[in-house]
C-alpha positions as CSV (number, residue, x, y, z in Angstrom):
1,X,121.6,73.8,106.9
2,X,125.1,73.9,104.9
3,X,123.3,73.3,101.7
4,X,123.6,76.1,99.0
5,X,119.5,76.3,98.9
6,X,118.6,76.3,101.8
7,X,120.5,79.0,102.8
8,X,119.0,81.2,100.1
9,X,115.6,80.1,101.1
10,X,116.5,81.2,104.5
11,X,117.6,84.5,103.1
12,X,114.5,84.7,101.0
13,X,111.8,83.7,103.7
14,X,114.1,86.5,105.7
15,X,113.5,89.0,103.4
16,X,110.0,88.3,102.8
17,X,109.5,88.3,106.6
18,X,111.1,91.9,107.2
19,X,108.8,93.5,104.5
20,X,106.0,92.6,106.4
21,X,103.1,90.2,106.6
22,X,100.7,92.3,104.8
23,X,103.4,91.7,101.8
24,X,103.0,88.1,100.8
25,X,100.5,87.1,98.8
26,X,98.9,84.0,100.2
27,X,99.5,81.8,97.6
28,X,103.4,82.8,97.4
29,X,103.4,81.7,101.8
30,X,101.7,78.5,101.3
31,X,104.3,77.8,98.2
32,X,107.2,79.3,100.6
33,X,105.6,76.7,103.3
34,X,105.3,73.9,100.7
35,X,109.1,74.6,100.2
36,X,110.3,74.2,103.6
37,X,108.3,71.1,104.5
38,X,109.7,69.4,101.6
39,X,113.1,70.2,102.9
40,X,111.9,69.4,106.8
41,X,110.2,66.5,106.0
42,X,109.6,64.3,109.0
43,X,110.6,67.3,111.6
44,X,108.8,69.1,114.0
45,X,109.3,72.1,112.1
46,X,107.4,70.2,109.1
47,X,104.2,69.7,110.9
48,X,104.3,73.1,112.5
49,X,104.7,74.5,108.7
50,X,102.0,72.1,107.9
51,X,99.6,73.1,110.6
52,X,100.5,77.2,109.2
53,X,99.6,76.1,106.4
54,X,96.2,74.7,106.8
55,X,95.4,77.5,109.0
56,X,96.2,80.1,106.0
57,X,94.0,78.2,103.6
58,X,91.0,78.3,105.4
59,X,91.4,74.9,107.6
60,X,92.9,76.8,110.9
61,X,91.8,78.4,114.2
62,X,92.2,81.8,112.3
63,X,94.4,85.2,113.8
64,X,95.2,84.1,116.8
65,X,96.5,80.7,115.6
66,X,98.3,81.6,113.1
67,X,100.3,84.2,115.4
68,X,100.6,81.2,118.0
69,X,102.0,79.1,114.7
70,X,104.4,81.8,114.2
71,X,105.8,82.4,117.6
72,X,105.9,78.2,117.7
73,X,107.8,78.5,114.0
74,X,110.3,80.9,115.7
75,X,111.2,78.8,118.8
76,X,111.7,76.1,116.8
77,X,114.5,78.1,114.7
78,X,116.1,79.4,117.7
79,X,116.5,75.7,118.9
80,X,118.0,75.0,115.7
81,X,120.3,77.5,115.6
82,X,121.3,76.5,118.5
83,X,122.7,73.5,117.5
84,X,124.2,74.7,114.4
85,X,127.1,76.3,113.2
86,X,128.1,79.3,111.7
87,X,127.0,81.4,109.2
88,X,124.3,78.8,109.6
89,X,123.4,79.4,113.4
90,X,123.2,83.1,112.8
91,X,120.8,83.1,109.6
92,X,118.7,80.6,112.1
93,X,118.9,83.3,114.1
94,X,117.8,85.8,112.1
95,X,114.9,83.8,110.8
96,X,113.8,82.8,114.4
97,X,113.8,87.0,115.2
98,X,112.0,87.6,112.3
99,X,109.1,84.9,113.0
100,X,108.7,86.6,116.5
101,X,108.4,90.3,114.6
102,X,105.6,89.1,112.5
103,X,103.7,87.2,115.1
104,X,104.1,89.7,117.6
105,X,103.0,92.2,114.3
106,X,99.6,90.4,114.3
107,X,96.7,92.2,116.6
């Protein structure tokens, strides 16, 4: 996570988090998602972004799996942050905390 970008697209998909679900426009999630799989490609963070994805175009196992997605997405930053360093570490951090806001947001 020491690149330049990715750390602003963690501190964008942050802040686009923290205003709320209802916020982002689906097309700008699935091109947030597209994003992040390019940069996690052959992860298990990839196919977890993939599987959101596919769920919020029309493919998934609707509310309830998305939420699931989300709280998945969020232990899978917390692991990561747990084995970086850092500025790093505490952005992963942030971003896991912020997945587990929005899923637990979702009714």
């Amino acid at each position: 996570m020491a690149d330049t970008t990715q750390n602003v697209n963690v501190d964008s998909t942050i802040a686009t988090l923290q205003g709320g679900l209802t916020s982002i426009p689906p097309e700008a999630a699935v091109s947030t998602i597209e994003a992040w799989q390019q940069q996690l490609h052959g992860t298990a963070i990839a196919e977890t972004l993939g599987q959101l994805k596919l769920a919020l175009t029309g493919g998934g196992s609707g509310v309830s799996g998305v939420r699931q997605l989300l709280v998945d997405l969020s232990s899978q930053a917390e692991t990561a942050a747990g084995s970086a360093t850092g500025s790093d570490a505490s952005k992963l951090q942030q971003l896991a905390k912020s997945l587990s806001d929005v899923s637990n947001s979702i009714s």
